[in-house]
NUROKE-131323 format. One line per 3 residues: number of its first residue (from 1); for each residue x, y, z of N, C-alpha, C. Coordinates in nm, 3 decimals, m for minus. Each point is the difference from the previous one (the first is absolute). Layout:
BEGIN
NUM) X,Y,Z,X,Y,Z,X,Y,Z | ... $
This chain:
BEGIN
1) 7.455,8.144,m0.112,m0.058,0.063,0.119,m0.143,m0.041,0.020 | m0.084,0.038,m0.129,m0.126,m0.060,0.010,m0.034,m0.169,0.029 | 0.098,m0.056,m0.034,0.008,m0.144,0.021,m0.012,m0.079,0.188 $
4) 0.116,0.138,0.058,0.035,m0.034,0.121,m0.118,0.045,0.087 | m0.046,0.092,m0.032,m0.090,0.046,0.075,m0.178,m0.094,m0.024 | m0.004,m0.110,m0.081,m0.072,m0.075,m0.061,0.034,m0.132,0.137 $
7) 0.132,0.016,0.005,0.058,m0.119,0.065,m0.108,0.020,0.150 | 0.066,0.170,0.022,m0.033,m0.044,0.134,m0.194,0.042,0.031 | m0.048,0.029,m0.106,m0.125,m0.013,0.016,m0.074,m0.181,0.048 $
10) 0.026,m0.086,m0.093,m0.027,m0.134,m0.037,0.061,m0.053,0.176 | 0.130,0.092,0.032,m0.037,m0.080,0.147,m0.064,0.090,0.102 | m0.040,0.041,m0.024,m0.081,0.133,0.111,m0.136,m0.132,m0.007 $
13) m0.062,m0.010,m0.117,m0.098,m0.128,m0.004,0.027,m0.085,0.066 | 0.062,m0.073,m0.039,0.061,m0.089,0.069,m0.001,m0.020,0.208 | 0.047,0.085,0.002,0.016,0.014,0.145,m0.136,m0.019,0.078 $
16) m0.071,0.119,m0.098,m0.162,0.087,0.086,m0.069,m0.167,0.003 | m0.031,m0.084,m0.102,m0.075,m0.103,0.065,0.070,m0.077,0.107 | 0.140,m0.023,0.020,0.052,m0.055,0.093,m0.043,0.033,0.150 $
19) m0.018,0.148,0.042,m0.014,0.096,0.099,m0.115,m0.082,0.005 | m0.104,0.040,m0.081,m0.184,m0.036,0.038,m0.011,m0.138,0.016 | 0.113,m0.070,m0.026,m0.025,m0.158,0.001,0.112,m0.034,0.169 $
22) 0.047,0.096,0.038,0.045,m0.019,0.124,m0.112,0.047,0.099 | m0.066,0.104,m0.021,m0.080,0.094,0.055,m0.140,m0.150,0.059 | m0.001,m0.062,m0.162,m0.099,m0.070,0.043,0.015,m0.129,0.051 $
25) 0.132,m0.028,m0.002,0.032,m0.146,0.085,0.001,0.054,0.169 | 0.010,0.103,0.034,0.035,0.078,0.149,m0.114,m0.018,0.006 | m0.137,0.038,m0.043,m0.115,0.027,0.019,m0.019,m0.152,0.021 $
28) m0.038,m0.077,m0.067,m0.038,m0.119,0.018,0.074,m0.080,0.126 | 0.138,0.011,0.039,0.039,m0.077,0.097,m0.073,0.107,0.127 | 0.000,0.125,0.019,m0.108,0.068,0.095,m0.071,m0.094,0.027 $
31) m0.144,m0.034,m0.116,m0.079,m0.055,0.046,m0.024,m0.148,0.012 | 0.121,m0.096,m0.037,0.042,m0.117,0.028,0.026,m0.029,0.157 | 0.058,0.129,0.053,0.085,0.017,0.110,m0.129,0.011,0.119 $
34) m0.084,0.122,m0.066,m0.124,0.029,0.106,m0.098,m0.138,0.023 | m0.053,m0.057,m0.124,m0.067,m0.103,0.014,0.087,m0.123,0.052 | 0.085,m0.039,0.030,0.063,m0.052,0.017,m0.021,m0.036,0.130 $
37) 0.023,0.164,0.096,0.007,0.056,0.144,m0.141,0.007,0.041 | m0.109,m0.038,m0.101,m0.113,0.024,0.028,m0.048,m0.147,0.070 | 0.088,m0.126,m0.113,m0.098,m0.124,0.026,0.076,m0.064,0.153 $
40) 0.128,0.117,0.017,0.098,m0.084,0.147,m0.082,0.064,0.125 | m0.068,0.131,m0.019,m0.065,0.043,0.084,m0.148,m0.063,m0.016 | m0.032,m0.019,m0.098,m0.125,m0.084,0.069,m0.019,m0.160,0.024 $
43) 0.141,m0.056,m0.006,0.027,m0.094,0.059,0.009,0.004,0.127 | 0.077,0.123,0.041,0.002,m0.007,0.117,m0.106,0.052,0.142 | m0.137,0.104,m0.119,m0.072,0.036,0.088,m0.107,m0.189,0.015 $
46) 0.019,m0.025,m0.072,m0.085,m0.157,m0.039,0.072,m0.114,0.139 | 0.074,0.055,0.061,0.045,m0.084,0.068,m0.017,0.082,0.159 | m0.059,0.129,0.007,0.039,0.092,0.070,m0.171,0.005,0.053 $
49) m0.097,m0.018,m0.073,m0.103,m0.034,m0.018,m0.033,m0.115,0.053 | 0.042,m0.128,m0.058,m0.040,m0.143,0.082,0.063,0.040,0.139 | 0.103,0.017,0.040,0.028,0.007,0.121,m0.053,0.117,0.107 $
52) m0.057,0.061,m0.083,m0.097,0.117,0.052,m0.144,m0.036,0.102 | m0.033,m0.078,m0.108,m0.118,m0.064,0.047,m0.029,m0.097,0.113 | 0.124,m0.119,0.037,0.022,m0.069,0.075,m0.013,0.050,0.117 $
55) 0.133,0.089,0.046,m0.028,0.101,0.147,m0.154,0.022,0.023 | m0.082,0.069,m0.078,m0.087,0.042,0.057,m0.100,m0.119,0.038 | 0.027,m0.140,m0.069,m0.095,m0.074,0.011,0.027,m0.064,0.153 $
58) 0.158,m0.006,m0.022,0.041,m0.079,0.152,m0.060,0.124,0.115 | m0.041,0.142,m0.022,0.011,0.128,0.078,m0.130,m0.041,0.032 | m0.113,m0.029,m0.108,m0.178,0.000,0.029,m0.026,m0.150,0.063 $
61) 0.086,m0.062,m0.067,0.010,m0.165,0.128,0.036,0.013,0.158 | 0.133,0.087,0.050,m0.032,0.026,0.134,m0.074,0.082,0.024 | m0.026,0.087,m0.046,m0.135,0.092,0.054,m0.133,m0.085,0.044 $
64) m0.011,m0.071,m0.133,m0.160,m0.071,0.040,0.060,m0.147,0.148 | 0.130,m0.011,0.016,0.019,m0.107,0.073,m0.034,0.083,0.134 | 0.071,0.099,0.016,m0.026,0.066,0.149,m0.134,0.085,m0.030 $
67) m0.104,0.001,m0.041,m0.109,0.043,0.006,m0.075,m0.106,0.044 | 0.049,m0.103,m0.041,m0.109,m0.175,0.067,0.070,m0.030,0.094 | 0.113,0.041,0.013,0.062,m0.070,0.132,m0.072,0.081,0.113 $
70) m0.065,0.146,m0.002,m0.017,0.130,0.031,m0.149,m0.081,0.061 | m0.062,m0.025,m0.106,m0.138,m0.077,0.012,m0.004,m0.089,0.081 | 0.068,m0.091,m0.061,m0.028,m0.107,0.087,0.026,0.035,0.207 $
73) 0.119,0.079,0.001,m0.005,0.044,0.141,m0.141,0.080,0.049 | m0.029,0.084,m0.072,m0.113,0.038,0.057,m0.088,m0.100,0.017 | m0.064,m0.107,m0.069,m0.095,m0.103,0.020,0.080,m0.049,0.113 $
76) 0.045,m0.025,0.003,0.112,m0.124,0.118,m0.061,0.116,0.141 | 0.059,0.106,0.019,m0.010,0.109,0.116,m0.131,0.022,0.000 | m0.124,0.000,m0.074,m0.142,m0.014,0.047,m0.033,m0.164,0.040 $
79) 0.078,m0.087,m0.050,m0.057,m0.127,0.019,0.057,0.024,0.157 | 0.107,m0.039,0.007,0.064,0.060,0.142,m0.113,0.089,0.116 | m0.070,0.085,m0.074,m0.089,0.093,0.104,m0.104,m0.057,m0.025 $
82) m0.083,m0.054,m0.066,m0.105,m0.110,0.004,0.015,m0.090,0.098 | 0.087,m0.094,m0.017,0.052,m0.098,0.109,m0.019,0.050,0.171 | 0.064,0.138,m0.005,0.002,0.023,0.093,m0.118,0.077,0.092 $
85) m0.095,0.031,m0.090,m0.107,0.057,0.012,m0.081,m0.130,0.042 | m0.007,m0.125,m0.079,m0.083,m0.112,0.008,0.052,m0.038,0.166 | 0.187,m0.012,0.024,m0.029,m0.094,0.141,m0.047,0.120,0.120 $
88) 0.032,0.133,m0.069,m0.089,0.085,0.137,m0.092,m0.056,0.064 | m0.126,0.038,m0.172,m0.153,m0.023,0.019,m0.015,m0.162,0.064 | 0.084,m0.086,m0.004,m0.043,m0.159,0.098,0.071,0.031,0.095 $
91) 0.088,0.094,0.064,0.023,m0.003,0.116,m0.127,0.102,0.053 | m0.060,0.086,m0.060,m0.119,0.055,0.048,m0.117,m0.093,0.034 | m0.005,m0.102,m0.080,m0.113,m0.046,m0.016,m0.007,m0.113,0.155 $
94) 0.130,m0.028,0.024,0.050,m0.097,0.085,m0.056,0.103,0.160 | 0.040,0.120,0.031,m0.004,0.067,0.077,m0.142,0.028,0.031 | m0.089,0.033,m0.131,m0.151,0.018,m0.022,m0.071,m0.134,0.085 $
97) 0.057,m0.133,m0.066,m0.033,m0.076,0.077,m0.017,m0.071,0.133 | 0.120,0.078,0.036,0.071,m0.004,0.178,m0.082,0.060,0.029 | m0.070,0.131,m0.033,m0.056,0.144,0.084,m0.158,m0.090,m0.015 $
100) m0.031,m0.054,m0.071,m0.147,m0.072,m0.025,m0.042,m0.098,0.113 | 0.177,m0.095,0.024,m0.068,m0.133,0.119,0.014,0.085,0.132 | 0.085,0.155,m0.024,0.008,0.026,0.140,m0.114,0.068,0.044 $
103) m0.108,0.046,m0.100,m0.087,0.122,0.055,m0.122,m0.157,m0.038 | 0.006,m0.076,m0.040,m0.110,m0.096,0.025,0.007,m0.101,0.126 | 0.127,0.027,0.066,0.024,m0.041,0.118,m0.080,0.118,0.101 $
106) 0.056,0.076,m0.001,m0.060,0.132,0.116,m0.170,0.035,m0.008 | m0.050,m0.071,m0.149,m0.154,0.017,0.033,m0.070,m0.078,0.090 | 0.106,m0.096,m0.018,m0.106,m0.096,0.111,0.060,0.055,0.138 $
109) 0.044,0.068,0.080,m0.004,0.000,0.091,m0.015,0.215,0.033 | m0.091,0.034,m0.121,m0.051,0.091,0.021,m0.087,0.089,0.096 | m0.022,0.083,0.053,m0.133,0.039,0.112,m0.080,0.046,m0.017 $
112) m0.033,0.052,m0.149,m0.121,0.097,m0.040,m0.022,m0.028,m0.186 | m0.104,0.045,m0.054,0.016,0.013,m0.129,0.043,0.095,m0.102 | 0.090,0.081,0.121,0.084,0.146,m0.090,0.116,m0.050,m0.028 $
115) 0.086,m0.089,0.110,0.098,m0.037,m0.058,m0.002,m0.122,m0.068 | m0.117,m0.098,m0.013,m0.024,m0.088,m0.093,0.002,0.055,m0.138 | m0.077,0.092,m0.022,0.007,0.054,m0.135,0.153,0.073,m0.050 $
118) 0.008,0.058,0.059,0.162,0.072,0.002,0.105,m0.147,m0.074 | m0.015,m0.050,0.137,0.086,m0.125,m0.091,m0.060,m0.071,m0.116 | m0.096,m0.022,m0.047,m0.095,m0.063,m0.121,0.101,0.162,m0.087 $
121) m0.041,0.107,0.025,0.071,0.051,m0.132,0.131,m0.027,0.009 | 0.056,m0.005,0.065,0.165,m0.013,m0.031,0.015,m0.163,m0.042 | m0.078,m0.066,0.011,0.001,m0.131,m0.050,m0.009,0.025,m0.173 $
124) m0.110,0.102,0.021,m0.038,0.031,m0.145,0.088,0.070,m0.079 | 0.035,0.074,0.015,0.112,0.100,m0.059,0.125,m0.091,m0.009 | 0.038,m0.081,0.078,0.096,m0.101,m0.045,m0.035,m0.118,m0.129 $
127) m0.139,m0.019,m0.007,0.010,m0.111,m0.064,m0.040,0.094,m0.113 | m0.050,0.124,m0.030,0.082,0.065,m0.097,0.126,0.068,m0.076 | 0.089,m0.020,0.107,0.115,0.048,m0.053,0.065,m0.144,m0.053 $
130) m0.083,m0.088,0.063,0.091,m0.177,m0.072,0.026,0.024,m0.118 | m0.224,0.045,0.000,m0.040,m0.019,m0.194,0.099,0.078,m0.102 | 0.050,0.171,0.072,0.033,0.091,m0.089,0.126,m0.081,m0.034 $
133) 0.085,m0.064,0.098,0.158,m0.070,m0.017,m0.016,m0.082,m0.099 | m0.105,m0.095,0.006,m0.006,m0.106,m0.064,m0.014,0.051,m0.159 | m0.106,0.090,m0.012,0.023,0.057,m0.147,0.104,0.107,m0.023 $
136) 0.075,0.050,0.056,0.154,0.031,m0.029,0.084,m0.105,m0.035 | 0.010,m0.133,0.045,0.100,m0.091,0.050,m0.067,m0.042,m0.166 | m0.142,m0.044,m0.034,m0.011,m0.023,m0.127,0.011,0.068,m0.116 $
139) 0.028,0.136,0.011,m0.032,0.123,m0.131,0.192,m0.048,m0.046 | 0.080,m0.015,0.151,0.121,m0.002,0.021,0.052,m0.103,m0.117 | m0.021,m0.122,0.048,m0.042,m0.104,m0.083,0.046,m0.040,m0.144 $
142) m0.112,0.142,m0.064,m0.034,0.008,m0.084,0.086,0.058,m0.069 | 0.049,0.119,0.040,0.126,0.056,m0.039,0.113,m0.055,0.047 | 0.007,m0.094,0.061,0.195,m0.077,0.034,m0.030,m0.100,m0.097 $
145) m0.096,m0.049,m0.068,m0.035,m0.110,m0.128,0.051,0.097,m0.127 | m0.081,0.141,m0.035,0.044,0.050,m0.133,0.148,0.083,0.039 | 0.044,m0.024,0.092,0.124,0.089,0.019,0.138,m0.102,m0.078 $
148) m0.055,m0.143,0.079,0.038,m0.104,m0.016,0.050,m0.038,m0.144 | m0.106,0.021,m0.104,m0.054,m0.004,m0.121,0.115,0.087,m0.087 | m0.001,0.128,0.055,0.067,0.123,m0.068,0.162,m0.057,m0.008 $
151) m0.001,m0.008,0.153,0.142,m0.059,0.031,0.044,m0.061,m0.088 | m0.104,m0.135,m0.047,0.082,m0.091,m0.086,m0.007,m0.026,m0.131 | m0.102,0.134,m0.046,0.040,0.054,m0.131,0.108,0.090,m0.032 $
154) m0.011,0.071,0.118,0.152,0.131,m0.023,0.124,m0.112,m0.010 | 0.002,m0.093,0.113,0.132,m0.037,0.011,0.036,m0.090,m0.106 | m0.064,m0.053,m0.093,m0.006,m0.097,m0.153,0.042,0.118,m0.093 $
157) m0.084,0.090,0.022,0.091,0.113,m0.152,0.109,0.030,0.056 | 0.030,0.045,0.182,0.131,0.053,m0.003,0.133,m0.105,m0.050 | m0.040,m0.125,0.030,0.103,m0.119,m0.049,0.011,m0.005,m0.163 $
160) m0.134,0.038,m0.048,0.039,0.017,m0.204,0.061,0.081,m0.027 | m0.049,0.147,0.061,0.122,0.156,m0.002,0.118,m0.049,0.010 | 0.037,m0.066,0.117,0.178,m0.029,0.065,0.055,m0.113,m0.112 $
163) m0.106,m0.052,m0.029,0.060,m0.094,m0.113,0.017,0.078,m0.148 | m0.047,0.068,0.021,0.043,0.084,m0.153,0.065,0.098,m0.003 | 0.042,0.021,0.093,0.092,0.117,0.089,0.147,m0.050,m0.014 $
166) 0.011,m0.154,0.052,0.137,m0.055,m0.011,0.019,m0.006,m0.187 | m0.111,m0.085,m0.069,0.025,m0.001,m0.130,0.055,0.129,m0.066 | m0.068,0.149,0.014,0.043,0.074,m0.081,0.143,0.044,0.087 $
169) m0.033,0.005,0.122,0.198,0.014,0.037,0.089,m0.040,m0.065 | m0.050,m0.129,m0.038,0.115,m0.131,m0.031,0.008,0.037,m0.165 | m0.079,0.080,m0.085,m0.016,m0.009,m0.132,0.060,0.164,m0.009 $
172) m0.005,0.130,0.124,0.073,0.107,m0.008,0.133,m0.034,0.008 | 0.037,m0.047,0.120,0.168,m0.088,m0.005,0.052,m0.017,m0.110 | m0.072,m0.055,m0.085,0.061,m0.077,m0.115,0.045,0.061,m0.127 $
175) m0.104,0.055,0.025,m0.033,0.147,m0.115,0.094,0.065,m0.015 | 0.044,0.094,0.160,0.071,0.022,0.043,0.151,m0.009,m0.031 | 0.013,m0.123,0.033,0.114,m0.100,m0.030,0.027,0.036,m0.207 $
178) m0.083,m0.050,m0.028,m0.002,m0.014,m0.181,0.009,0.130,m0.014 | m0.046,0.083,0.025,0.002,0.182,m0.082,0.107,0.030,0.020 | 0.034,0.005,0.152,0.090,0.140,0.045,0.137,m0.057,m0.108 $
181) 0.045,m0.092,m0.019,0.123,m0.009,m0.095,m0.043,0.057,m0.162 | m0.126,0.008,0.004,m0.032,0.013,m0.187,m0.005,0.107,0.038 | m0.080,0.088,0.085,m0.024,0.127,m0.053,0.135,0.078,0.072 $
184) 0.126,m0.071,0.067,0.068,0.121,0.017,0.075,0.004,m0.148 | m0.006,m0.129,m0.065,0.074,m0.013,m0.142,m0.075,0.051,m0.122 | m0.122,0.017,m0.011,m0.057,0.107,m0.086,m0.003,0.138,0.042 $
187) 0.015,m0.013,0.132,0.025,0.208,0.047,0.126,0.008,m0.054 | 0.137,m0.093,0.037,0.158,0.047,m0.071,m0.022,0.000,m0.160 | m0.114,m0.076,m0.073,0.008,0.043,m0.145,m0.089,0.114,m0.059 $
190) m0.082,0.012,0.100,m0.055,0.133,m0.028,0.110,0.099,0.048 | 0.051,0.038,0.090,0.132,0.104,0.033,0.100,m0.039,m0.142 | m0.009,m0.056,m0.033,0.081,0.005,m0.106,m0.008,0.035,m0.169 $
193) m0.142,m0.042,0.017,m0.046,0.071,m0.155,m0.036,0.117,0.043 | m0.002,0.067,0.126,m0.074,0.130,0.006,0.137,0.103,m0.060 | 0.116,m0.077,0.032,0.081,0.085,m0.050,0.084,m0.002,m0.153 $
196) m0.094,m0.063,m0.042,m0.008,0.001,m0.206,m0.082,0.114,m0.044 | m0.084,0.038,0.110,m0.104,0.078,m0.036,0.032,0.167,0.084 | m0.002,0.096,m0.090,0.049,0.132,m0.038,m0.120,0.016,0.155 $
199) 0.068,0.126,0.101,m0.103,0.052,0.107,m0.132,0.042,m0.005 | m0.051,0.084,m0.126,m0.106,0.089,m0.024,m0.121,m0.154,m0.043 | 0.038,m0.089,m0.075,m0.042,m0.080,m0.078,m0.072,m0.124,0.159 $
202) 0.152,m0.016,0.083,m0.055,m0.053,0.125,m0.127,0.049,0.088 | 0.040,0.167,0.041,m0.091,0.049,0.065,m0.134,0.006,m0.053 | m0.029,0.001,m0.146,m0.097,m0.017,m0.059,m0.091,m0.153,0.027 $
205) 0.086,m0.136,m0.045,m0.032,m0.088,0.033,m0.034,m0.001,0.201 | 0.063,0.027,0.045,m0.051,m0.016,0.148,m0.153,0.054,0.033 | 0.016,0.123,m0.072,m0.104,0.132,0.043,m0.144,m0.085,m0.073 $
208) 0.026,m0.098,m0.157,m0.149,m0.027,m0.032,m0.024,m0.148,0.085 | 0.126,m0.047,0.076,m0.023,m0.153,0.061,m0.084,0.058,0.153 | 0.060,0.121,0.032,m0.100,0.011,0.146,m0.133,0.081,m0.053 $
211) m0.041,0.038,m0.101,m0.134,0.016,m0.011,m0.050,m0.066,m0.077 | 0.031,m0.135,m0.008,m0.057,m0.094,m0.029,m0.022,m0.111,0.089 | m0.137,m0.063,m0.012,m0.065,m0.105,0.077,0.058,m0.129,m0.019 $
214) 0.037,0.002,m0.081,0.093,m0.155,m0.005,0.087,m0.005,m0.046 | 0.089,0.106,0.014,0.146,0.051,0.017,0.049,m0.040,m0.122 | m0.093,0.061,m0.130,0.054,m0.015,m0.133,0.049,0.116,m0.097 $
217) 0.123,0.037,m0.063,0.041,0.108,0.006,0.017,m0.012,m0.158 | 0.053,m0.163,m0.070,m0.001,0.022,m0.098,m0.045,m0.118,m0.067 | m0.088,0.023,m0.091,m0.081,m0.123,m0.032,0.012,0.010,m0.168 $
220) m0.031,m0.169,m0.062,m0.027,0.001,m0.135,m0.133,0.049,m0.021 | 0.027,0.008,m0.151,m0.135,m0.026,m0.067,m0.103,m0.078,m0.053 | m0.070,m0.009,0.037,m0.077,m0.135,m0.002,m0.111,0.019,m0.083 $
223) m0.093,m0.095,m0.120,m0.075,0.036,m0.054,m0.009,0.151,m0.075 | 0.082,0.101,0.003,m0.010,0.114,m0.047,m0.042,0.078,0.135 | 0.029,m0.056,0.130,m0.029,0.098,0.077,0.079,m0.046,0.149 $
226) 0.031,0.140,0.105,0.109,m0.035,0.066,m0.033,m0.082,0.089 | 0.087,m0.045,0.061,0.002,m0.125,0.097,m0.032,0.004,0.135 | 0.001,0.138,0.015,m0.053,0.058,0.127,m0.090,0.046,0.026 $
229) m0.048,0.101,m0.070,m0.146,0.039,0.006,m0.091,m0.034,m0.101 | 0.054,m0.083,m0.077,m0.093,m0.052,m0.121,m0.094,0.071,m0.101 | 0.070,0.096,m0.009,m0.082,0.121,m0.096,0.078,m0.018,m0.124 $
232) m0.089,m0.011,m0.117,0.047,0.013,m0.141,0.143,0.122,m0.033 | 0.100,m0.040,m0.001,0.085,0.086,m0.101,0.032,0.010,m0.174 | m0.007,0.096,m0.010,m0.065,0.052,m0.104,0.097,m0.062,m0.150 $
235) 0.020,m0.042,m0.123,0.060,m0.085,m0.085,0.154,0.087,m0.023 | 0.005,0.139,m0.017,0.088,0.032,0.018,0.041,0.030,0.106 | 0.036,m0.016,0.089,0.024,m0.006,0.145,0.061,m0.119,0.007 $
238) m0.013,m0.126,m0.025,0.034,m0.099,m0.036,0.103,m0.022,m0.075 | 0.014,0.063,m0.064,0.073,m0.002,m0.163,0.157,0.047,0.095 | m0.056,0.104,0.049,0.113,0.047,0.102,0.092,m0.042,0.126 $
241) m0.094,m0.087,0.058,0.033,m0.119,0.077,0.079,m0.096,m0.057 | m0.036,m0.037,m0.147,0.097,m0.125,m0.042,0.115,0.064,m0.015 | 0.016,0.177,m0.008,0.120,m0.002,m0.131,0.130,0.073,0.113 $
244) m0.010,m0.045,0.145,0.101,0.014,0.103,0.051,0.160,0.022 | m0.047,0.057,m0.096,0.081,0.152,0.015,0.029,0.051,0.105 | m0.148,m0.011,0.088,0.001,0.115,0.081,m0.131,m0.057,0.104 $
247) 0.007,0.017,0.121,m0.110,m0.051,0.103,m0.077,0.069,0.032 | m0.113,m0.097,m0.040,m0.133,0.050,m0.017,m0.059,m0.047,0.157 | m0.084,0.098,m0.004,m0.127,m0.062,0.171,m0.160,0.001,m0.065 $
250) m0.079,m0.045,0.096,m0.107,m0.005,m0.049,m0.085,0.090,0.011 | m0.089,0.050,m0.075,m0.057,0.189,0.021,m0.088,m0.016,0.104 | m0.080,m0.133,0.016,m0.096,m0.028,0.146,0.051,m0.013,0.105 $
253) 0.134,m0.103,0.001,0.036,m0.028,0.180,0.111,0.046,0.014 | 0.076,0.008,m0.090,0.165,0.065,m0.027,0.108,m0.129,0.028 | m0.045,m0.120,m0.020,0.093,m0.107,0.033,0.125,0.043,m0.126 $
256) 0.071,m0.047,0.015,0.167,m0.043,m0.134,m0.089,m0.106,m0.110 | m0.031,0.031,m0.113,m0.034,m0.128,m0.084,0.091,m0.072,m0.089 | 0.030,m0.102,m0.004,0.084,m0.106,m0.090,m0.077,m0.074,m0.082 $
259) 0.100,m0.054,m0.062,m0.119,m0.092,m0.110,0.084,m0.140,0.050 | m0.070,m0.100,m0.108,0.050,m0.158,0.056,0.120,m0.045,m0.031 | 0.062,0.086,m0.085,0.166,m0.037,m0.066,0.070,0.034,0.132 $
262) m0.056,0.138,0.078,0.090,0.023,0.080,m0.020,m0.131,0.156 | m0.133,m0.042,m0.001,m0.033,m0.080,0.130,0.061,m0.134,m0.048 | m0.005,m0.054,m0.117,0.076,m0.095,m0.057,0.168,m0.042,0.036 $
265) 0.046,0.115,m0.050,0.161,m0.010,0.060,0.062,0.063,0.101 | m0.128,0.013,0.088,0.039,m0.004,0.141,m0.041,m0.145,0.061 | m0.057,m0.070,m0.064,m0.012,m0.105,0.045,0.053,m0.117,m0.036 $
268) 0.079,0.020,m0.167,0.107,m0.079,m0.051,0.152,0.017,0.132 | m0.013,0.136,0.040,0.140,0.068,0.042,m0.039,m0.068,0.174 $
């Protein structure tokens, strides 16, 4: 009796390390599974990112194109009212001159020296309004020259903008073209390890990837300290990390920590 009951002690042993040695292979594929889902998601924000950036560049390229195109019309529509201001003032000046041979005609056949003078001022007052035209017609000039100027500096950058406008189109296209097949094929392998991974353990990983800045949820250890926020973890803390039991986070940022055996054969796998 005492014998049998010996028997079944020796396998009661037996068993209990089996359990903790299942307990801890579950644990470890967990975090094989999470890091795993970690490096497909930041593959894929890495691609989500370059193509991020493009849009907005092609977005601040037409903006600045129709802001000079914007420019340049306005210079064009004052050059336009310059112009048109300049052939006024010589059709004034033309008329000034008509009114000059006609009232220097009528002096000579004047009758007194009231209306001699009368006409001497309107002679006069005309051959001042020449002068005022003439320095309009030149101030004018002056500005249809730097308008001129603007013009054909705006319109040289707007042709470098449009030229770099088609380039990054042609380099979003492409991009375009190259991603959308990778990242819909790392989103189907991320949907697929997400479901190796137990719900509570997911929602956890999601919850530290959106309050994180660079969407890192579970990181090694590096130098003796985590990979994310780079704060020293402590030697036993470590000790704990290698030995798969049970998942540890970090007491500063709360990322998932692994060690390199586990980043290793996720990268053999």
């Amino acid at each position: 009796m005492a014998k049998k009951v010996k028997s079944q002690e020796e396998t009661q042993e037996v068993v209990k390390p089996q359990r903790h040695e299942e307990a801890d292979i579950t644990v470890e594929r967990r975090l094989i599974a999470l890091y795993k889902l970690q490096q497909i998601d930041s593959q894929i924000d890495r691609i989500r990112i370059v193509r991020g950036e493009l849009p907005l560049e092609v977005q601040d390229l037409e903006d600045e194109i129709i802001g000079l195109e914007t420019r340049i019309e306005k210079y064009r529509s004052e050059e336009k009212a310059l112009e048109q201001n300049v052939s006024e003032k010589k059709a004034l000046i033309k008329e000034c001159k008509s009114l000059i041979t006609k009232y220097t005609e009528q002096q000579k056949n004047v009758r007194n020296n009231r209306e001699y003078e009368s006409l001497s001022k309107e002679i006069e007052f005309q051959n001042l309004e020449i002068q005022l035209c003439e320095k309009r017609i030149k101030e004018a000039g002056v500005s249809l020259e730097k308008n001129h100027e603007e013009i054909e500096k705006y319109e040289a950058e707007l042709t470098d903008k449009q030229n770099d406008l088609a380039v990054k189109t042609g380099e979003l296209d492409e991009i375009i073209k190259e991603t959308e097949e990778r990242e819909q094929i790392l989103t189907q392998e991320s949907e697929e390890n997400q479901k190796l991974i137990e719900d509570r353990y997911l929602v956890a990983y999601h919850r530290i990837r959106n309050n994180s800045r660079n969407g890192l949820a579970v990181v090694t250890v590096d130098r003796d300290a985590c990979g994310g926020c780079f704060n020293k973890i402590p030697h036993q803390r470590q000790m704990d990390i290698r030995m798969h039991k049970k998942i540890i986070v970090c007491e500063y940022c709360g990322r998932i920590l692994v060690d390199q055996t586990i980043a290793a054969e996720v990268e053999q796998g």
